[in-house]
PyMOL CGO cylinders between C-alpha atoms (Angstrom):
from pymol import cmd
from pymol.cgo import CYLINDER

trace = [
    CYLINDER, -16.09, -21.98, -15.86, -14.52, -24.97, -17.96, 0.3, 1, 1, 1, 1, 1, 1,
    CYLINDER, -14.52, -24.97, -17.96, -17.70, -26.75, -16.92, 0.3, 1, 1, 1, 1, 1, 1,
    CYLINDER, -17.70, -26.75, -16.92, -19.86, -24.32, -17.83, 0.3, 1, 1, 1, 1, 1, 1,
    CYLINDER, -19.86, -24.32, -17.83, -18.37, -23.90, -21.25, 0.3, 1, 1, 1, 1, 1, 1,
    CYLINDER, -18.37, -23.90, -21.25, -18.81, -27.15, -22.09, 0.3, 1, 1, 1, 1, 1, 1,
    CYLINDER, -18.81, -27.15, -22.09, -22.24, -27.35, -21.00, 0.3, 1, 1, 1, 1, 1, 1,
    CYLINDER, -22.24, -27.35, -21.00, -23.70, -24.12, -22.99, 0.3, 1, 1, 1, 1, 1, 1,
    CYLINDER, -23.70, -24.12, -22.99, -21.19, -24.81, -25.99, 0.3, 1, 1, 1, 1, 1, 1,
    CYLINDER, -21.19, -24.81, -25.99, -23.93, -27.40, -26.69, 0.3, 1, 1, 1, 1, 1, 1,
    CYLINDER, -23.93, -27.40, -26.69, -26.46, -25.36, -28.07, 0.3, 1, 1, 1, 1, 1, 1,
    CYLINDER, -26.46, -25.36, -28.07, -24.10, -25.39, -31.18, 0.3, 1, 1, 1, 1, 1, 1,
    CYLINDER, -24.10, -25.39, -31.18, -24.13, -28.92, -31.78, 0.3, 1, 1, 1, 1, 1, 1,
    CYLINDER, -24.13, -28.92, -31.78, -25.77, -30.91, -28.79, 0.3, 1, 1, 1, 1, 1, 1,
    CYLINDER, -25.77, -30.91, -28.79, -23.48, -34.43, -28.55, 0.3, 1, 1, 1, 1, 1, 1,
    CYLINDER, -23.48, -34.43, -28.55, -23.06, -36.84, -25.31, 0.3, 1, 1, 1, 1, 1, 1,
    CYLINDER, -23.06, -36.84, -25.31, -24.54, -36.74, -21.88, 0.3, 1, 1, 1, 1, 1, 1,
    CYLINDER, -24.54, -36.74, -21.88, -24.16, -32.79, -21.58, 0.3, 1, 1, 1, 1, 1, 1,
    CYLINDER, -24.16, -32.79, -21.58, -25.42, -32.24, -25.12, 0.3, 1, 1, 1, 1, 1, 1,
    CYLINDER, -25.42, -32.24, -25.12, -28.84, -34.95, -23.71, 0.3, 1, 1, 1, 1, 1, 1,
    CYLINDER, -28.84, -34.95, -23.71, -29.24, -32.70, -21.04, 0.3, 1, 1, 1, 1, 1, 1,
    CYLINDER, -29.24, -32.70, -21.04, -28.98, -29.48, -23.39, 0.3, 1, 1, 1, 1, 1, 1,
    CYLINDER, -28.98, -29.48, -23.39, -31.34, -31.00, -25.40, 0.3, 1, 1, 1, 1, 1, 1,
    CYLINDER, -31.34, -31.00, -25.40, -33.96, -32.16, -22.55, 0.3, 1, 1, 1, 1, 1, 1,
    CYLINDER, -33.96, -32.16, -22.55, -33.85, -28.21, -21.30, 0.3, 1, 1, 1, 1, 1, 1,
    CYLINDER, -33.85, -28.21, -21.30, -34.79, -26.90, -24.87, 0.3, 1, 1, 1, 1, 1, 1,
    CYLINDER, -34.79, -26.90, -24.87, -38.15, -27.93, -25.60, 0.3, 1, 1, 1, 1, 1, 1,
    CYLINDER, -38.15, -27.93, -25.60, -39.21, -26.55, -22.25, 0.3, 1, 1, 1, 1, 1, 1,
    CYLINDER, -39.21, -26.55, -22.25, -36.70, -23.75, -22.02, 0.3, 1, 1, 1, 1, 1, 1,
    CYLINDER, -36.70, -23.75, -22.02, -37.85, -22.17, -25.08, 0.3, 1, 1, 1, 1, 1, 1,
    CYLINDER, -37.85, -22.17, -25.08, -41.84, -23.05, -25.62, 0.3, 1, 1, 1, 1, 1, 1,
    CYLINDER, -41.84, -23.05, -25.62, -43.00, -19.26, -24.57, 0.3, 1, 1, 1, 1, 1, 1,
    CYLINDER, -43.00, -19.26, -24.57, -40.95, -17.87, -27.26, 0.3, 1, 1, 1, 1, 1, 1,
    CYLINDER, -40.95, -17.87, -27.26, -41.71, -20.43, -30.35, 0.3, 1, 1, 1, 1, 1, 1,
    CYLINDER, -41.71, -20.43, -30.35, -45.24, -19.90, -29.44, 0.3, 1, 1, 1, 1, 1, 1,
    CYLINDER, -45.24, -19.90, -29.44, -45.38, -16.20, -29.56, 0.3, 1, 1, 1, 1, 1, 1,
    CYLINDER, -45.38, -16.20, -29.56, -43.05, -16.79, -32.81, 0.3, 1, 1, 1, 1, 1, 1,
    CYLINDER, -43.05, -16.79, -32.81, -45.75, -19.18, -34.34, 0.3, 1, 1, 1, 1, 1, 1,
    CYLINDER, -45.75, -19.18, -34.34, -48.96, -16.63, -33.40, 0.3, 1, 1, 1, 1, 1, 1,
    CYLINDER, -48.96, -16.63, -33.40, -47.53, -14.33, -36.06, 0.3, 1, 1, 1, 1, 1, 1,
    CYLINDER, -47.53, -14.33, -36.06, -48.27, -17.11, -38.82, 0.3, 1, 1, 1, 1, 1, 1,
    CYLINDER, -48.27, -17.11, -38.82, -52.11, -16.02, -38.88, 0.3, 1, 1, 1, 1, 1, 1,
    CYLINDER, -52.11, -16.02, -38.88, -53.50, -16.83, -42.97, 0.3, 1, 1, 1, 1, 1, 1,
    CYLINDER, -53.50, -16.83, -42.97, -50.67, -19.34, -44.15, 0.3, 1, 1, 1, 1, 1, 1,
    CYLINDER, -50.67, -19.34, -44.15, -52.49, -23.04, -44.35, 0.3, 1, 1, 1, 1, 1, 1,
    CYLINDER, -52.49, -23.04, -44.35, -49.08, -24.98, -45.08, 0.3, 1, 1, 1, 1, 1, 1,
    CYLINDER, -49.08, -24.98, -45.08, -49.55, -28.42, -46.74, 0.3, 1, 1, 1, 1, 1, 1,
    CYLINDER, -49.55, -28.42, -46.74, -45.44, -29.24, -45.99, 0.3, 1, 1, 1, 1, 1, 1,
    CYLINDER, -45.44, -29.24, -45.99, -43.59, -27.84, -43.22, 0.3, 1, 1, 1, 1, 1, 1,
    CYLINDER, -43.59, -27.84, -43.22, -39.77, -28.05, -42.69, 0.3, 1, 1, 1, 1, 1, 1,
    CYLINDER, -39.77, -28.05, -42.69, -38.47, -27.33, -39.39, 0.3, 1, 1, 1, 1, 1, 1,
    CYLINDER, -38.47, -27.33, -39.39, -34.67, -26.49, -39.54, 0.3, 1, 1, 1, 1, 1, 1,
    CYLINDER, -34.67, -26.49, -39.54, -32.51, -26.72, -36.48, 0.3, 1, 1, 1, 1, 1, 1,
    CYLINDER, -32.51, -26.72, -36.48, -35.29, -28.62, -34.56, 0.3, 1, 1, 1, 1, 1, 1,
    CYLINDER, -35.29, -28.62, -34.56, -33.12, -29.39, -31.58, 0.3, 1, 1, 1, 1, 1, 1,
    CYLINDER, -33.12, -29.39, -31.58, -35.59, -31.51, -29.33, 0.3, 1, 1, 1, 1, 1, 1,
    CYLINDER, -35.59, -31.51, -29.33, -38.47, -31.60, -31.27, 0.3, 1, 1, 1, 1, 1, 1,
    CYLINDER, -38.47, -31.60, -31.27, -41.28, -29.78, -29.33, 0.3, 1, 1, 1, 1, 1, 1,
    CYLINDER, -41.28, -29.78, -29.33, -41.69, -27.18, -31.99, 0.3, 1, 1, 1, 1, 1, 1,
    CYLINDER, -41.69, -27.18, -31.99, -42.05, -29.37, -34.21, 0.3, 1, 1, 1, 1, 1, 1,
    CYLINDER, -42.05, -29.37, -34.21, -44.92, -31.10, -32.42, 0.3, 1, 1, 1, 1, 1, 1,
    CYLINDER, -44.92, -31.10, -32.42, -46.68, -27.85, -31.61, 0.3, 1, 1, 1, 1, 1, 1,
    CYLINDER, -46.68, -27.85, -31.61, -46.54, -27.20, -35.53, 0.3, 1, 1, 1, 1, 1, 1,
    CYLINDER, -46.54, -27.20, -35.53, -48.17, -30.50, -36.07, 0.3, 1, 1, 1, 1, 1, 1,
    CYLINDER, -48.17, -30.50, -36.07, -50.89, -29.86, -33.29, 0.3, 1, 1, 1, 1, 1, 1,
    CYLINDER, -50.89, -29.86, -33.29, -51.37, -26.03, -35.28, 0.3, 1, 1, 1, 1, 1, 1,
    CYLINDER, -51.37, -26.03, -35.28, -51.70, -27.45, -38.67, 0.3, 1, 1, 1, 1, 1, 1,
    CYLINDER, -51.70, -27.45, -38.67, -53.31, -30.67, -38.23, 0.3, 1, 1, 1, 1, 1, 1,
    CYLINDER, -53.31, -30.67, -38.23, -53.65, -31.65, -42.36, 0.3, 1, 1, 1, 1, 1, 1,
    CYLINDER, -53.65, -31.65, -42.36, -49.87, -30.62, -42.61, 0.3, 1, 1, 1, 1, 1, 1,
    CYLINDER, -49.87, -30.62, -42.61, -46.85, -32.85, -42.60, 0.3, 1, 1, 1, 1, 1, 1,
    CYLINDER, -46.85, -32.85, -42.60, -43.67, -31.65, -40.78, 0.3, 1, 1, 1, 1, 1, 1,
    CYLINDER, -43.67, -31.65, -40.78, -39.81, -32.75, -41.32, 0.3, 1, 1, 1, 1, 1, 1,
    CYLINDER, -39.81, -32.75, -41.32, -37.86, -31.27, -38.75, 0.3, 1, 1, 1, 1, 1, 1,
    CYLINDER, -37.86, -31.27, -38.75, -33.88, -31.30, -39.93, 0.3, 1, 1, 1, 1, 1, 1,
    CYLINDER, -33.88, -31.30, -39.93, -31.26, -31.23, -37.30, 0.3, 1, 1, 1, 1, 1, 1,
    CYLINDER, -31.26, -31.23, -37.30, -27.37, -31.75, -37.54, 0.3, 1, 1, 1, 1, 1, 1,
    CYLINDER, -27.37, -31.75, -37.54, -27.00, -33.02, -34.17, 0.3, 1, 1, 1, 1, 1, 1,
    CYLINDER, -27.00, -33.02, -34.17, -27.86, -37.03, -33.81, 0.3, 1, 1, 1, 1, 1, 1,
    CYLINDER, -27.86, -37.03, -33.81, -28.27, -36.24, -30.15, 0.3, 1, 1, 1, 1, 1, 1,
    CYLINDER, -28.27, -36.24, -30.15, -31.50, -33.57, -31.43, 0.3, 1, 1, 1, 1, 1, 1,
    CYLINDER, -31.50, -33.57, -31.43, -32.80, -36.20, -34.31, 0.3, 1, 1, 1, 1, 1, 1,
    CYLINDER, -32.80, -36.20, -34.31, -33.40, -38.72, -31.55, 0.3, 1, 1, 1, 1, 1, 1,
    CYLINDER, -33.40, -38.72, -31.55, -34.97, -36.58, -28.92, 0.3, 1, 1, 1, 1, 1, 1,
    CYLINDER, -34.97, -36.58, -28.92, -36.97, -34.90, -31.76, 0.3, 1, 1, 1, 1, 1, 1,
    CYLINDER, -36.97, -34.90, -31.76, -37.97, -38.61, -33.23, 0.3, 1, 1, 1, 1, 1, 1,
    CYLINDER, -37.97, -38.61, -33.23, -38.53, -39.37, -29.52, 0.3, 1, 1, 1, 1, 1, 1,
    CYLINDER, -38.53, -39.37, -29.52, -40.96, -36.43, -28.65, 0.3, 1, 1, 1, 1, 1, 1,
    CYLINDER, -40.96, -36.43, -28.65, -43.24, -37.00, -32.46, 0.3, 1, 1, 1, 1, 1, 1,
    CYLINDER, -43.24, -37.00, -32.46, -43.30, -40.72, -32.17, 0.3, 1, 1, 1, 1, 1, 1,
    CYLINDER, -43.30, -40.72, -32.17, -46.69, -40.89, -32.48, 0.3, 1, 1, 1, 1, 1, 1,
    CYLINDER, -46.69, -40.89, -32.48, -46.94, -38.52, -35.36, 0.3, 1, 1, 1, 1, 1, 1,
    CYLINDER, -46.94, -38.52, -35.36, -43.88, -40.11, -37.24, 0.3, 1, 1, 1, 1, 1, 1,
    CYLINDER, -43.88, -40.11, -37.24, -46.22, -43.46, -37.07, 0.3, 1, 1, 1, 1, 1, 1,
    CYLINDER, -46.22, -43.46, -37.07, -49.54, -41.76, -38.20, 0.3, 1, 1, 1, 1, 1, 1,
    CYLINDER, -49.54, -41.76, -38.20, -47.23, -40.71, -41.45, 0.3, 1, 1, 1, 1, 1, 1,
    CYLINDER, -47.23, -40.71, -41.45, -47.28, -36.79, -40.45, 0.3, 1, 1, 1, 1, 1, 1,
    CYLINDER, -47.28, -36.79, -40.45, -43.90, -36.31, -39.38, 0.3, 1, 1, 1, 1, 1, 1,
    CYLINDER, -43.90, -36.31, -39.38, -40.33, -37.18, -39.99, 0.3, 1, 1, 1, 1, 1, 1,
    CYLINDER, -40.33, -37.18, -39.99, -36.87, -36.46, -38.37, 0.3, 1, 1, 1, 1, 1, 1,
    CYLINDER, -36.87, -36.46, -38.37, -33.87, -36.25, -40.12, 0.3, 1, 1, 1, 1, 1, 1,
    CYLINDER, -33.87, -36.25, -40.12, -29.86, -35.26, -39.65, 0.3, 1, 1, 1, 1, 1, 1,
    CYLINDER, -29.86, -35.26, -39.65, -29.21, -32.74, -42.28, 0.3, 1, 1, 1, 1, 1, 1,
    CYLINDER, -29.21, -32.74, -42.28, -27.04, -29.95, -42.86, 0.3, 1, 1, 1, 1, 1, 1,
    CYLINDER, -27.04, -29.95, -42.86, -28.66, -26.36, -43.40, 0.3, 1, 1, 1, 1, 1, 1,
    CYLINDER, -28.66, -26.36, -43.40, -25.64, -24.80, -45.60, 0.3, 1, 1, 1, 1, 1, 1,
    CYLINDER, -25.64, -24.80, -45.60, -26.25, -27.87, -47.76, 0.3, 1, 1, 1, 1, 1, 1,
    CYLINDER, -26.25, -27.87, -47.76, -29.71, -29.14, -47.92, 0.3, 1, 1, 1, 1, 1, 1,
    CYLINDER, -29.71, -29.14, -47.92, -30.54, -32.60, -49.31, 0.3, 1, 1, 1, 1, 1, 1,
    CYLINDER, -30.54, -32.60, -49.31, -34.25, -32.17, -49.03, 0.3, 1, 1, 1, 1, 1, 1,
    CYLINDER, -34.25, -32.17, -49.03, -36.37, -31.95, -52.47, 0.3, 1, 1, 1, 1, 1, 1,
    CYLINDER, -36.37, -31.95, -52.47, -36.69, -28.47, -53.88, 0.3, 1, 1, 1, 1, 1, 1,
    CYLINDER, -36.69, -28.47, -53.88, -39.46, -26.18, -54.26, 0.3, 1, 1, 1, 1, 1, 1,
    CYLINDER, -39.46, -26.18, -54.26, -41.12, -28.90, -52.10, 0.3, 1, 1, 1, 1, 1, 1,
    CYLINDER, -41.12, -28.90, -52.10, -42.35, -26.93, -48.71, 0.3, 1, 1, 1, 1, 1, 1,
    CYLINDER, -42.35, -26.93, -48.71, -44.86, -23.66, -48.03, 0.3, 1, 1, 1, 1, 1, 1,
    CYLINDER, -44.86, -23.66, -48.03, -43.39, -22.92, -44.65, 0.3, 1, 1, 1, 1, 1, 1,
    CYLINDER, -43.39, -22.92, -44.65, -39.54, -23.23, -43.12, 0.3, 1, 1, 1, 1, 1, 1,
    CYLINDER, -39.54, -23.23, -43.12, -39.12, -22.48, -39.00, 0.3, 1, 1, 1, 1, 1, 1,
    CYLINDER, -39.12, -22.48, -39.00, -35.85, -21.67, -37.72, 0.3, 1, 1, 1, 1, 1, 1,
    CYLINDER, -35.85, -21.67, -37.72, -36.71, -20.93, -33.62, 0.3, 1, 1, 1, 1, 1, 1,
    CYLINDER, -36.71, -20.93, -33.62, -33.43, -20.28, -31.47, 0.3, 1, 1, 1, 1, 1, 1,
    CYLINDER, -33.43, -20.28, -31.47, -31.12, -21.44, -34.85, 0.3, 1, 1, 1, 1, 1, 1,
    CYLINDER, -31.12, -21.44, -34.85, -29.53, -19.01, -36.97, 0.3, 1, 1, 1, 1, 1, 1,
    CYLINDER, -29.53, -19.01, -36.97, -26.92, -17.67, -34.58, 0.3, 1, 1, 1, 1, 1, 1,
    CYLINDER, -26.92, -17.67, -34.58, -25.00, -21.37, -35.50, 0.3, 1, 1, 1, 1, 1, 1,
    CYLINDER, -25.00, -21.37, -35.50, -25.49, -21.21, -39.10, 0.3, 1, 1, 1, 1, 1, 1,
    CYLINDER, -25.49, -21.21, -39.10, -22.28, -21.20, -41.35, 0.3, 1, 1, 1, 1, 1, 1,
    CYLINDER, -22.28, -21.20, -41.35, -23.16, -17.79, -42.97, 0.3, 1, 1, 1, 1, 1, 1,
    CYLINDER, -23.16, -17.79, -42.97, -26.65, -16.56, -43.71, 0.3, 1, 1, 1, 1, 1, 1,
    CYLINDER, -26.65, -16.56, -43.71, -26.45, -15.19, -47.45, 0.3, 1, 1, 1, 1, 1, 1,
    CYLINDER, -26.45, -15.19, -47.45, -25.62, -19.52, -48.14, 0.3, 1, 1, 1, 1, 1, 1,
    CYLINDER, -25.62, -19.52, -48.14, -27.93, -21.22, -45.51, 0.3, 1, 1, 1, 1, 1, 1,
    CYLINDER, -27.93, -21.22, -45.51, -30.73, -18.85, -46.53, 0.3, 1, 1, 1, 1, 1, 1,
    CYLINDER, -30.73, -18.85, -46.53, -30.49, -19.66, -50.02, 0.3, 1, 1, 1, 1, 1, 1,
    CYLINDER, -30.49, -19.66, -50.02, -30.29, -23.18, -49.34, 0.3, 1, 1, 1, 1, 1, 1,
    CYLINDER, -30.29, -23.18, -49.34, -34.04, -22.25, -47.56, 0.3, 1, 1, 1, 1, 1, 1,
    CYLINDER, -34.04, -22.25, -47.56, -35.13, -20.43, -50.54, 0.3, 1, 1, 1, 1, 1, 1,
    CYLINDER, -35.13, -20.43, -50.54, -34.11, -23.85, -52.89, 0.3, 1, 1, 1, 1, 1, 1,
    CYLINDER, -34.11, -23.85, -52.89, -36.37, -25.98, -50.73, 0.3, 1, 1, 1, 1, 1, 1,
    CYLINDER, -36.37, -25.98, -50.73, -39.83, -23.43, -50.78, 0.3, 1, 1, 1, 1, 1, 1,
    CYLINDER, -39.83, -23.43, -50.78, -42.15, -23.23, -53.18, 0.3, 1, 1, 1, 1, 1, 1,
    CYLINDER, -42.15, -23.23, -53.18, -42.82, -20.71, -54.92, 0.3, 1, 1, 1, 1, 1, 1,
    CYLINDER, -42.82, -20.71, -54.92, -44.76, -17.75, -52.67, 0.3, 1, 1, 1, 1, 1, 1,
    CYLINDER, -44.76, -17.75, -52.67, -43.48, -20.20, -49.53, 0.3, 1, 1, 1, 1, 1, 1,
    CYLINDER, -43.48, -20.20, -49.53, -42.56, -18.69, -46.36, 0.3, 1, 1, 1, 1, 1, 1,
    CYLINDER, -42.56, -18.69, -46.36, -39.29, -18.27, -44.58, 0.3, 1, 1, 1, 1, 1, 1,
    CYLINDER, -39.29, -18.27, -44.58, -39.93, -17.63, -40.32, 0.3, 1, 1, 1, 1, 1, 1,
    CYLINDER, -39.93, -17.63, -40.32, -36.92, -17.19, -38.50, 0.3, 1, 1, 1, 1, 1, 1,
    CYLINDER, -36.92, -17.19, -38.50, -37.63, -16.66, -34.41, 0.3, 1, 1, 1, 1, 1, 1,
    CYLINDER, -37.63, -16.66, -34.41, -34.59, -15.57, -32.06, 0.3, 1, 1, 1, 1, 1, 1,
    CYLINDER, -34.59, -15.57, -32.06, -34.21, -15.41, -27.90, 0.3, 1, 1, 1, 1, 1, 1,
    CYLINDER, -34.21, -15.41, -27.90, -31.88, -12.63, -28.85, 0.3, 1, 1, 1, 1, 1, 1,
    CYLINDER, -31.88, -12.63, -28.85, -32.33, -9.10, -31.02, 0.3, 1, 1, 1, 1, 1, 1,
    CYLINDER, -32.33, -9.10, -31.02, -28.38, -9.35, -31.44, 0.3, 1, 1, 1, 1, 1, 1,
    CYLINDER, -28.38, -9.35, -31.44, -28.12, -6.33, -28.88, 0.3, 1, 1, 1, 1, 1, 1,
    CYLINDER, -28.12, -6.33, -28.88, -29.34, -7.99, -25.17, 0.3, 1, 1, 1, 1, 1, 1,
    CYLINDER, -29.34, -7.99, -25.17, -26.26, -8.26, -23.02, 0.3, 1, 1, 1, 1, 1, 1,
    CYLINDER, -26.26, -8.26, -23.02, -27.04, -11.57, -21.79, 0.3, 1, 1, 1, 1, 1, 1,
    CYLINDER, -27.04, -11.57, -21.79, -26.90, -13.07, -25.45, 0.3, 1, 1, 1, 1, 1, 1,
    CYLINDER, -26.90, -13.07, -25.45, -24.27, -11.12, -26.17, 0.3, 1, 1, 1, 1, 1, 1,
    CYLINDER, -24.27, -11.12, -26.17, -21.92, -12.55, -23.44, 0.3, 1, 1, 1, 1, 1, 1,
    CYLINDER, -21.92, -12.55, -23.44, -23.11, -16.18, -24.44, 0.3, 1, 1, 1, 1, 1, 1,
    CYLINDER, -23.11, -16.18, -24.44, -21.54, -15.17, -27.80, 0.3, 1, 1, 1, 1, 1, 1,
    CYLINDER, -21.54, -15.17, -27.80, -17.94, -14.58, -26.24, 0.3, 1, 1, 1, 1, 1, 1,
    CYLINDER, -17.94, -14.58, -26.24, -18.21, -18.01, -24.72, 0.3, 1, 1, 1, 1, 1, 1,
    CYLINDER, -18.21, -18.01, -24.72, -19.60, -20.43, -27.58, 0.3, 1, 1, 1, 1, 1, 1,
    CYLINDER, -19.60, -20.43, -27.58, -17.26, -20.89, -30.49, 0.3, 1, 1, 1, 1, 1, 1,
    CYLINDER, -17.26, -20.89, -30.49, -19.19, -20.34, -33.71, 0.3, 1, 1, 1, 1, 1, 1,
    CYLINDER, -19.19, -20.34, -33.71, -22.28, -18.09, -32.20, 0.3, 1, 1, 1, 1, 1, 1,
    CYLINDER, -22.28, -18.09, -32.20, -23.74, -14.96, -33.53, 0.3, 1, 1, 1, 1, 1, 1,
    CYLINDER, -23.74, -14.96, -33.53, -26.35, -12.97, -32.93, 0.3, 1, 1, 1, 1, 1, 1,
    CYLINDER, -26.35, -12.97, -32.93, -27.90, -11.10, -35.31, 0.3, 1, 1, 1, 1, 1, 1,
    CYLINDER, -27.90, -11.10, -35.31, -30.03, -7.73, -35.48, 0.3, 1, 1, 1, 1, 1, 1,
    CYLINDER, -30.03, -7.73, -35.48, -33.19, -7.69, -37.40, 0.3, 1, 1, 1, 1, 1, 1,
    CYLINDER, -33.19, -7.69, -37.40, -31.60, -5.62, -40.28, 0.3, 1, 1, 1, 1, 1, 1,
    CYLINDER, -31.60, -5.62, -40.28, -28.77, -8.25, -40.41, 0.3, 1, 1, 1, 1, 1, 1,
    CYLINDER, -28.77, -8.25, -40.41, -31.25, -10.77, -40.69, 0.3, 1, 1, 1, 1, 1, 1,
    CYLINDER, -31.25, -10.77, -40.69, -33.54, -8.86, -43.43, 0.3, 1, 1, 1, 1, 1, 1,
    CYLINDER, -33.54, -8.86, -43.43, -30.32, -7.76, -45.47, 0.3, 1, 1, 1, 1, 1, 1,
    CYLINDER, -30.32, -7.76, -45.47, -29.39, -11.48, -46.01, 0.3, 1, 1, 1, 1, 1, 1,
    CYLINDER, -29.39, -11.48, -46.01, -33.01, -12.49, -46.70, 0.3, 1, 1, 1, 1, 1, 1,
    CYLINDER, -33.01, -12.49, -46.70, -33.13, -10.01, -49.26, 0.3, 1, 1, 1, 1, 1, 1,
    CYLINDER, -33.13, -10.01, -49.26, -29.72, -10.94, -50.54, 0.3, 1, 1, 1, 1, 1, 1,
    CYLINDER, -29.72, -10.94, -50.54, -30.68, -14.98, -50.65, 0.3, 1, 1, 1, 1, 1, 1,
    CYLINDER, -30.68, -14.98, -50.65, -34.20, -13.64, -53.06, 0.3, 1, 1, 1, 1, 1, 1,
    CYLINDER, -34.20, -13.64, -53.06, -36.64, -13.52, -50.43, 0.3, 1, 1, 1, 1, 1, 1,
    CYLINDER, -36.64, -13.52, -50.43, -39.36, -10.61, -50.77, 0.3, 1, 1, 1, 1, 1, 1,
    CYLINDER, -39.36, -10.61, -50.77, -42.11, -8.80, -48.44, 0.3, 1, 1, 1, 1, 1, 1,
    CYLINDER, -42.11, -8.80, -48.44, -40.17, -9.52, -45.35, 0.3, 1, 1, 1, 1, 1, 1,
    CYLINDER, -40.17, -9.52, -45.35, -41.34, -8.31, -42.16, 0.3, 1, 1, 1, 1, 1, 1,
    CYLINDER, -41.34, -8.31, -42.16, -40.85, -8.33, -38.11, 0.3, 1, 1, 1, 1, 1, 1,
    CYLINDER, -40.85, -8.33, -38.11, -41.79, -8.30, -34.79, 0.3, 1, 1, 1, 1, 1, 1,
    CYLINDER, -41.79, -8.30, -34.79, -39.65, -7.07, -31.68, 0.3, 1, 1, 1, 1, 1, 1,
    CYLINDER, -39.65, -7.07, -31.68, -41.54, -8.41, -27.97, 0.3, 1, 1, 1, 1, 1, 1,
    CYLINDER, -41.54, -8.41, -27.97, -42.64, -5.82, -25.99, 0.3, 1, 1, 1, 1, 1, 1,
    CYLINDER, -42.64, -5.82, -25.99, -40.74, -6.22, -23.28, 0.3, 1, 1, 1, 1, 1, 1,
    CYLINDER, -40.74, -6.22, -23.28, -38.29, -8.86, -24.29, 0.3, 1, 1, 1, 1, 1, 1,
    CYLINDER, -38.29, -8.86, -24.29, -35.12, -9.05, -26.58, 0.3, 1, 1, 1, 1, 1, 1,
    CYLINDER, -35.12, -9.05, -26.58, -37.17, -12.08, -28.80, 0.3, 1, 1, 1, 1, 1, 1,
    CYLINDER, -37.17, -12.08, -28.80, -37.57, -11.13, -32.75, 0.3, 1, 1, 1, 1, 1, 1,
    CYLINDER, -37.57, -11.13, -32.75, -39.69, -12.61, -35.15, 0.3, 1, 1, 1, 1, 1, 1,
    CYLINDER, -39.69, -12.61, -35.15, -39.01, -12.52, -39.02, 0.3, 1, 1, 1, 1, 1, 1,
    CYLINDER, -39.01, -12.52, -39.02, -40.82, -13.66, -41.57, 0.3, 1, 1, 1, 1, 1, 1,
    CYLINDER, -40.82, -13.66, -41.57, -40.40, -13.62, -45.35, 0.3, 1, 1, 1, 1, 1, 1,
    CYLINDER, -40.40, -13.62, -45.35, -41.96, -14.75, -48.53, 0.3, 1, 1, 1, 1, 1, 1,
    CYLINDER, -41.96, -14.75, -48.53, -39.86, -16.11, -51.33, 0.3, 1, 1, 1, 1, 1, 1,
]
cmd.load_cgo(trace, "trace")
């Protein structure tokens, strides 16, 4: 169990040869559910893209690949996730489209009002309190700039759930959770998407 812990505690912050490992498993692990999280972004043509919590980088690729006159910064706390990320887009970091950087999301350094569209895919639950991180989002957007957040977990599955009792620092979070602190942090016209037949949630909202 001690093992175990350790292993899935990484998902917080990814760091040494488990958090590698961690971080190897995510870009394949979670690629079905970014993916059906990105087809909801159907008439945005983003310019700037910041991709928060980018753990190994994949989404950010795929984002690069779906908006191919767009350039992408994907943010992650974890050095372990900025050099798998910077790894995976090293072709795009050269061609001047992308660029990977260690940040903090409760205390963004990035230029304000700069970006149309922030991702957060399999993120939040880590985040040192919405209302703050989400205004720290809202700083960074333009103006009419969009805010998608996209979750494994609708803050009710069991399995998600247990992971919560095990990871120091995790929560999950329902879809009115989520839309109660957008709201609070300024953001308007928010809406979401619950899978068919699986607990993943998309929200996106306009700030």
């Amino acid at each position: 169990m001690g093992l175990f812990k350790d292993y899935v505690s990484q998902t917080r912050k990814p760091e040494g040869f488990l958090g590698k490992m961690m971080v190897n498993g995510m870009n394949g692990g979670h690629a079905k559910m970014a993916d059906w999280g990105m087809s909801h972004l159907r008439s945005i043509e983003p310019a700037e893209i910041v991709d928060l919590g980018c753990g190994g980088g994949r989404n950010a690729g795929e984002l690069l690949i779906r908006y191919p006159l767009a350039h992408v910064t994907a943010v992650d706390y974890s050095e372990v996730s900025v050099e798998k990320a910077a790894a995976y887009n090293a072709d795009m970091i050269k061609r001047g489209r992308c660029e990977v950087m260690r940040g903090d999301v409760s205390a963004l350094t990035l230029p304000e009002e700069k970006y149309d569209l922030a991702t957060a895919f399999e993120t939040i639950y880590f985040w040192p309190g919405l209302a703050q991180c989400f205004a720290q989002v809202a700083k960074v957007l333009k103006t009419g700039g969009v805010f998608m957040i996209v979750n494994e977990s609708d803050g009710t599955d069991e399995t998600s759930l247990k992971f919560e009792k095990i990871i120091d620092g995790m929560k999950c979070y329902t879809i009115e959770e989520i839309e109660e602190a957008l709201n609070g942090a300024g953001f308007s016209k928010v809406r979401s998407d619950h899978h068919k037949s699986r607990p993943w949630i998309t929200v996106i909202a306009r700030k």
